[in-house]
Structure formats: structure tokens, C-alpha cells
C-alpha positions as CSV (number, residue, x, y, z in Angstrom):
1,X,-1.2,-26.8,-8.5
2,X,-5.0,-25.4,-8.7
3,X,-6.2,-22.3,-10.2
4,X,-9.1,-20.3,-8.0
5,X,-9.8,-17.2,-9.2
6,X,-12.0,-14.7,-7.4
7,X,-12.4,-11.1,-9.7
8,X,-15.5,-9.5,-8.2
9,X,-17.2,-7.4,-5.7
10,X,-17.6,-8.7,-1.9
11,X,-19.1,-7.6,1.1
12,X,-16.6,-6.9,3.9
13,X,-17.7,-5.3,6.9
14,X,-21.4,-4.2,4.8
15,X,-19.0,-2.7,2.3
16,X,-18.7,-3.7,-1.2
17,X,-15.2,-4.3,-2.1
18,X,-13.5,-5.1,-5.4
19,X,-11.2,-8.3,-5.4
20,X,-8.6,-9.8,-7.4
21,X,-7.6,-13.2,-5.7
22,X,-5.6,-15.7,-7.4
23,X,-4.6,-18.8,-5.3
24,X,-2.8,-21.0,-7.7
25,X,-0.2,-22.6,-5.4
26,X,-1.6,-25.2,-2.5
27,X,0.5,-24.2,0.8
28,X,2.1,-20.9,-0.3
29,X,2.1,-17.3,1.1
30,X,-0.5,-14.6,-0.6
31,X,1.3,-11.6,-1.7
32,X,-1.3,-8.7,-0.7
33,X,-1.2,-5.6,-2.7
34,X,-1.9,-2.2,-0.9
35,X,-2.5,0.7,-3.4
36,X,-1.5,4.5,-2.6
37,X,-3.8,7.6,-2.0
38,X,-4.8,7.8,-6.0
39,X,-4.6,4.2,-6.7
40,X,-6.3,1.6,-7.4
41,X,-6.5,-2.5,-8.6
42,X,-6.2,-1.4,-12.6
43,X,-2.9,0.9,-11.7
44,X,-0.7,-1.8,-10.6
45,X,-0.9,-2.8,-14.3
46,X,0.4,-6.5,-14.2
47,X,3.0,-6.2,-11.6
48,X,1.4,-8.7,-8.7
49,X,0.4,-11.1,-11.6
50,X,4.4,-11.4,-12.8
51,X,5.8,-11.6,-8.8
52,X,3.1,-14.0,-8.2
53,X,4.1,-16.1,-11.2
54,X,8.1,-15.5,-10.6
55,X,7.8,-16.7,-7.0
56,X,4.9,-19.3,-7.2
57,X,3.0,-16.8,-4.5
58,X,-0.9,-16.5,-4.4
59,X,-1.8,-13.1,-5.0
60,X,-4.5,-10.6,-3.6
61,X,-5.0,-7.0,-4.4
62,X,-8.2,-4.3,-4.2
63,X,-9.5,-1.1,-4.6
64,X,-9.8,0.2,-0.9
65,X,-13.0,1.7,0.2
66,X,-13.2,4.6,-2.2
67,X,-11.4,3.9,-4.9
68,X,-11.6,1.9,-8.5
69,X,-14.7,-0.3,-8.5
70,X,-15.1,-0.7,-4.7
71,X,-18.3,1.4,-3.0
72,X,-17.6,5.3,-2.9
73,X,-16.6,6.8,0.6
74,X,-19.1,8.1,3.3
75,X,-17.5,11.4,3.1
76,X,-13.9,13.0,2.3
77,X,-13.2,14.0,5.7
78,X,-11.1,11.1,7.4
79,X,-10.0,10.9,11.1
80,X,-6.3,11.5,11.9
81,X,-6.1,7.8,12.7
82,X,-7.7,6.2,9.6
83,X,-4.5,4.2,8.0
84,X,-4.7,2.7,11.3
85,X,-8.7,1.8,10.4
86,X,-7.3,0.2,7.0
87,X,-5.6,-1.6,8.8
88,X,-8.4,-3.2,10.5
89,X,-10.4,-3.6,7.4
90,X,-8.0,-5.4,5.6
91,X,-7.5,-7.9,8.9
92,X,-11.3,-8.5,8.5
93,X,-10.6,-9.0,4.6
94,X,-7.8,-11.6,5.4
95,X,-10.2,-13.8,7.8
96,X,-13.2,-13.4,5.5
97,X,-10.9,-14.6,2.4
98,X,-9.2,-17.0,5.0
99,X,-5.5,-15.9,4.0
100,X,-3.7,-17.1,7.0
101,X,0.3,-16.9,5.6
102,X,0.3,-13.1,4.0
103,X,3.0,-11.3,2.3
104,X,2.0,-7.5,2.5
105,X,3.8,-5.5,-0.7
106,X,2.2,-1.5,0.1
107,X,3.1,1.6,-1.9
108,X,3.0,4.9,0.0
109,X,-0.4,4.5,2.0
110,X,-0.6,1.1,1.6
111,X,3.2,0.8,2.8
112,X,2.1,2.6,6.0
113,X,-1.1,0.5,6.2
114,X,1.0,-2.9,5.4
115,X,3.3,-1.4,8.9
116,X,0.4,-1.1,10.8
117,X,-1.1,-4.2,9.7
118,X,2.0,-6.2,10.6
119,X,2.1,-4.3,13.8
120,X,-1.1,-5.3,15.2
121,X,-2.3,-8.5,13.9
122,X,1.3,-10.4,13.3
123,X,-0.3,-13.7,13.3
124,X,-1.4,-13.6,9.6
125,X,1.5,-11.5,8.2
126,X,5.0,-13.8,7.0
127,X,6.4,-10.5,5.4
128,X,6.3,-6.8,4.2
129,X,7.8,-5.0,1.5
130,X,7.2,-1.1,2.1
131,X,7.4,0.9,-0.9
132,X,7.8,4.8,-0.3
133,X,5.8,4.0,3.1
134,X,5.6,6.8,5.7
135,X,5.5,6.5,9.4
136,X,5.1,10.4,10.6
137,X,4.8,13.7,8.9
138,X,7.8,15.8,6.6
139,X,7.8,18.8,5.1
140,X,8.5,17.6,1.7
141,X,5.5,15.2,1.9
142,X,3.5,18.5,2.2
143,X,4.7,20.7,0.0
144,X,4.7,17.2,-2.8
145,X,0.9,17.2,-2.3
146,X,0.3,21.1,-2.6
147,X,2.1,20.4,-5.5
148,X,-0.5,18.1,-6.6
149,X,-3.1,20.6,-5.4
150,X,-2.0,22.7,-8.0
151,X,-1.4,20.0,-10.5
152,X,-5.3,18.8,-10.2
153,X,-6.4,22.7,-10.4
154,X,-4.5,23.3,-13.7
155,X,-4.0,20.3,-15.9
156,X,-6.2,17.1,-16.4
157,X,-5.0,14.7,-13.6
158,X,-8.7,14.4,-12.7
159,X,-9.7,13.5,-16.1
160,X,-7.1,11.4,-15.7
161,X,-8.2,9.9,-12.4
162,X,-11.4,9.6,-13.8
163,X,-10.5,6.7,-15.7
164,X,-10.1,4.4,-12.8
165,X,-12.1,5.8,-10.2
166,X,-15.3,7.0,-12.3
167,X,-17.0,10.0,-10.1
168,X,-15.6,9.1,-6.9
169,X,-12.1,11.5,-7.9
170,X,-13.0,14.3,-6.2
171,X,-13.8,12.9,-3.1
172,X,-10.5,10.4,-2.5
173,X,-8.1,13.7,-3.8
174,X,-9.5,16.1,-1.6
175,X,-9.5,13.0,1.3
176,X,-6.0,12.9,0.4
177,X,-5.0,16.3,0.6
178,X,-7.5,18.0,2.9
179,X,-6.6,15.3,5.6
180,X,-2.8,15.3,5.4
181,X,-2.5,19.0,4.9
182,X,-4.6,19.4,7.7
183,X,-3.6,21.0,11.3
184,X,-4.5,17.9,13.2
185,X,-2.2,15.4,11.0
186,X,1.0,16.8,11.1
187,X,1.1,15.1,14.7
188,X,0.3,11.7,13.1
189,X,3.1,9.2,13.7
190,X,3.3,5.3,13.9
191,X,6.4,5.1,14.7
192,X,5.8,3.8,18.6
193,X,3.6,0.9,16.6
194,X,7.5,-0.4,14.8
195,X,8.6,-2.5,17.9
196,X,5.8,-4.7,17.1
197,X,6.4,-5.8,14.2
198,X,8.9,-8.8,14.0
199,X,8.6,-10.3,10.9
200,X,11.2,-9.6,7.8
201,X,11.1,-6.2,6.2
202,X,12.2,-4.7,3.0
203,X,11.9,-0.9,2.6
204,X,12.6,0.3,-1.2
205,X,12.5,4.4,-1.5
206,X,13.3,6.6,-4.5
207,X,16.5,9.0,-3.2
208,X,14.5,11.2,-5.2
209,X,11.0,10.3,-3.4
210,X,9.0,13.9,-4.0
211,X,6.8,13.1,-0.7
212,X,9.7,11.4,1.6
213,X,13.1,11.6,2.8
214,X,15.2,8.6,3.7
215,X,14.2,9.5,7.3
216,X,11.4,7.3,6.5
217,X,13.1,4.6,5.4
218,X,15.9,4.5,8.0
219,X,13.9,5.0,10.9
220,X,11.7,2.1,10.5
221,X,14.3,-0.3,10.0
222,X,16.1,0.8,13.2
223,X,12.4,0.4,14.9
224,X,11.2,-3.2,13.5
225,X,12.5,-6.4,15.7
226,X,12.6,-8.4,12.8
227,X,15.5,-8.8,10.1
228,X,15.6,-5.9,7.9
229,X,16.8,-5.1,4.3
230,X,16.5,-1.6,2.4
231,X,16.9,-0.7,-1.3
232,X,17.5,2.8,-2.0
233,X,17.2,3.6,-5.7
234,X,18.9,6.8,-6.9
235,X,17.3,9.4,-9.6
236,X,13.9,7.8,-8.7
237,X,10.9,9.1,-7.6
238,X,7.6,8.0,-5.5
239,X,7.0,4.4,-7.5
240,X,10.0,2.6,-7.6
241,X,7.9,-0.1,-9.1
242,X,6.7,1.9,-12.1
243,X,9.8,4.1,-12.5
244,X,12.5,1.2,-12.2
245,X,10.4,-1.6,-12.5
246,X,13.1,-4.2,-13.6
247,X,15.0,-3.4,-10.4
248,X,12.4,-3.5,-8.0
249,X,10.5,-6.6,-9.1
250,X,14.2,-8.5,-9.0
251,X,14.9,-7.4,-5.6
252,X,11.2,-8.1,-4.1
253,X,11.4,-11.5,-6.0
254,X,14.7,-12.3,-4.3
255,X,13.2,-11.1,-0.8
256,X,10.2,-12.7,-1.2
257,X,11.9,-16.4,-2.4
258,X,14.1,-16.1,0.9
259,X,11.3,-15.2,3.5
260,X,8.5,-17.8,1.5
């Protein structure tokens, strides 16, 4: 066992990235971690570092363009298909890093980005674990982030936000909400991309989820080629790994030490 450690900026595609890479174990699969719409590397807290450890993975996660340390965005306005263009960028991030066996574990966005991924550049991907992921648009998803709209007008979310994403807040929230509430997304849908993907798949969604229904869930896994498994989680919301963090770590540890 060797320890190499990358925790810095670097250039991917003229962009300047923040990275936390930690390949420890010779010959094993790289768990990737995809962040959702407000995230970031500092909000997974140090669930990747414990699955990485638990089952003697290498582990990569960053702040996508945008977000936490990485270079602001261009603009807030993004094009219907941009999860689609993340998941080109992280390809290029994979070959630049030379991860060739990954495990992709993405929460909301990055569920639907690690779907896309896996779709269209299977060589590199072993695995996926989709957390709250979506493939198309629902009403609920809507009304959660007008919801949030409000939240952000009337209490101190962005203060919040600010914390991890410095002055680049009000650009990623309104790319967030601007582009999914907008006319031209509600048509968005990936779910003609799900017959590509043939490599093992576990979907874990709150029965509570306040921007998904289990539509989500059930209609990728009735999509994908490859073996399937789903953990539904009653009472629990959008982060299954935050809200019931004991049961989700154990059942992505178990998944993950079958499909490594």
C-alpha cells in the first residue's frame, strides 16, 4: 500500500479545478464523488474518506466548475444539455488523472451526471451509486426549488453558501434555478441515454425526496442493462447520505465490496 495524495488546483480543459485525490491502494477502483447543484468538496464532510478507508478504494472528489475553490462560471445561464457537458469534463478529468477503473457515487446532479458519464464513456466506469439522481423533469422537483427560491430571498442560505463557495453564490443558485425552472428544461430527459449503461447500479432515494418521486428511481433501473439494486429509505429526504448516514454508507460499502 502507497499513499499519493493530490489536494490542489489543476488545469483541466484551461479550467482551474479543485482536487482531492487519494490513491492509497495499488490495483483498486477510485470512488469519484459528484456533488449536487449547491455543493461542493468541503460539504461531503468526511464521507468519501470513511468509504474509501471501509472498502480499501482510492478516492476522488471536486468542486465542479463553479463551485468551492474551483474557477467561477463564465456566466449563470447554462444550456439545456449541460449535465451532459459535465459529463464530458469529468471524462477529460479521469484521462488527465489517469483513473482507468472508476466507481462513480453522485448526489442529485452529480447522480445524473455519474448516469450520463457511465452511459457514454463505459470503458473507465466499474460502477455507480446514484443518490437522489434525476433522469427527466417532475413537478415536485420544481416546486422543491421555488421553494428554495424563496428560502434564499428570506433567510440566510446565501450567507450560508457563502461559506464554501466565497462570491461565486449567486451565480451557481440562480444557474440552478433559472436553468431548471426554465421553459426549455422541462423537456430535458436522459432517459433514451439508460440502455447504455451496463455496469452495476445502485439507486438510494429518500421516500420523502422534496425534488423526486420514486419515478426516478424505478425507471432507471428498469432502463440500465446492467444488474441493478435500489435502496429506498423512508421519512428521508434529498441526502440520504447526510440524513441517514449510518444506513447509506453500510449499504454503498456492501455494494461497493461486491462490484470492486
Amino acid at each position: 500500500m502507497k499513499e499519493h495524495t493530490i489536494a490542489k488546483i489543476i488545469q483541466v480543459d484551461y479550467k482551474n479545478i479543485y482536487v482531492e485525490y487519494y490513491h492509497t491502494f495499488d490495483g483498486c477502483p477510485t470512488i469519484i464523488f459528484l456533488h449536487d447543484s449547491l455543493g461542493c468538496v468541503t460539504l461531503w464532510r468526511d464521507f468519501p474518506k470513511k468509504l474509501s478507508e471501509a472498502t480499501k478504494c482510492n478516492m476522488l472528489v471536486y468542486d465542479r466548475l463553479g463551485y468551492g475553490k474551483s474557477d467561477p462560471m463564465p456566466t449563470h445561464k447554462r444550456p439545456v444539455n449541460y449535465l451532459e457537458l459535465e459529463a464530458n469534463f469529468l471524462d477529460k478529468l479521469l484521462i488527465q488523472l489517469d483513473v482507468k477503473d472508476a466507481i462513480l457515487f453522485g448526489h442529485s446532479d452529480g447522480g445524473s451526471i455519474a448516469l450520463i458519464t457511465a452511459a457514454k464513456y463505459p470503458d473507465r466506469i466499474k460502477a455507480i451509486i446514484c443518490e437522489a439522481a434525476h433522469i427527466f423533469v417532475e413537478e415536485v422537483t420544481l416546486r422543491g426549488i421555488y421553494e428554495a427560491m424563496d428560502s434564499y430571498k428570506k433567510t440566510n442560505l446565501a450567507e450560508r453558501l457563502a461559506k464554501y463557495h466565497g462570491d461565486k453564490v449567486e451565480c451557481i443558485f440562480k444557474a440552478w434555478t433559472e436553468t431548471w425552472t426554465s421553459a426549455d428544461y422541462k423537456v430535458w430527459n436522459i432517459e433514451y441515454l439508460l440502455k447504455e449503461i451496463t455496469c452495476p447500479l445502485l439507486f438510494i432515494q429518500g421516500e420523502a425526496d422534496e425534488y423526486g418521486t420514486l419515478d426516478q428511481v424505478n425507471r432507471t433501473i428498469n432502463r440500465v442493462r446492467g444488474k441493478t439494486e435500489k435502496l429506498v429509505i423512508p421519512d428521508i429526504g434529498h441526502s440520504p447520505h447526510k440524513e441517514a448516514s449510518e444506513q447509506t454508507f453500510n449499504a454503498t460499502k456492501d455494494f461497493i465490496t461486491k462490484v470492486k
